[in-house]
Phi, psi and omega in degrees: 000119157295117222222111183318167146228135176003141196276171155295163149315304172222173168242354176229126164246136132222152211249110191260107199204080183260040162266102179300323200257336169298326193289304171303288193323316202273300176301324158298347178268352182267307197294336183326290198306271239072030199236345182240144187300274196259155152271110146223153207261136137247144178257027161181173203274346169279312169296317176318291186302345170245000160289299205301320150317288167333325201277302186299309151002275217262039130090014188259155180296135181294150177278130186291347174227164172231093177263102204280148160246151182290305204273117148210158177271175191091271235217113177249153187329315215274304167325276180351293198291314180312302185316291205299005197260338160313308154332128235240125193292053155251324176252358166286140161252135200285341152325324189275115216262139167231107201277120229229125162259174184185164162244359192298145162260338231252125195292353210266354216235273164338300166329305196282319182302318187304308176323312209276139168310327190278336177292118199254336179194137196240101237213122187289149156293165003286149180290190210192143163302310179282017148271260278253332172298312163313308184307306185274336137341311173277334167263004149307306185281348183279338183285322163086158143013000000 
């Protein structure tokens, strides 16, 4: 007897990172959990933003979590987060949670992530199963009844 497996939590993360060895880690620790369906990778915040774009296109739903890096080139998080506060709150979904990684010490980097309205938390890397268990817990609760 064969025994389905559990839907997900959620069903979309993406991980904006262009760091290749950050990226792999975090997606084995998400598939680890079982708790989120897809993976998708963008590697700077201009890749984000036209995946996300791509998505609202073709009528499909935005990932319900974002887990963001500060450094990256083109576009680095805090650009992302300005563009994305651009976006006309019809087509940001108030569902998707956005988590700002970093390896930064520097408290001034923690503040501006803490500061932005759009940032729900702002959390060193390498991610940990109880961050990604927490992550999903909140878009849960962003998900409602």
């Amino acid at each position: 007897m064969t025994t389905a497996a559990p839907e997900p939590a959620i069903e979309t993360v993406l991980l904006v990172d262009d760091d290749k060895v950050t990226n792999l880690m975090h997606g084995r620790l998400i598939k680890r959990t079982g708790l989120i369906g897809q993976i998708d990778v963008a590697t700077d915040g201009v890749a984000a933003l036209d995946y996300l774009q791509a998505r609202s296109d073709a009528g499909d739903a935005w990932p319900e979590l974002i887990l963001l890096d500060i450094n990256m080139p083109r576009m680095d998080g805090f650009e992302f987060l300005e563009h994305y506060a651009q976006l006309p709150e019809e087509v940001r979904c108030a569902r998707t949670l956005i988590i700002m990684l970093s390896t930064s010490v520097l408290r001034a980097d923690h503040e501006r992530a803490e500061a932005d309205p759009n940032v729900h938390a702002f959390v060193s890397k390498p991610v940990q199963s109880a961050h990604i268990e927490a992550f999903v817990t909140a878009c849960q609760a962003r998900r409602g009844p």
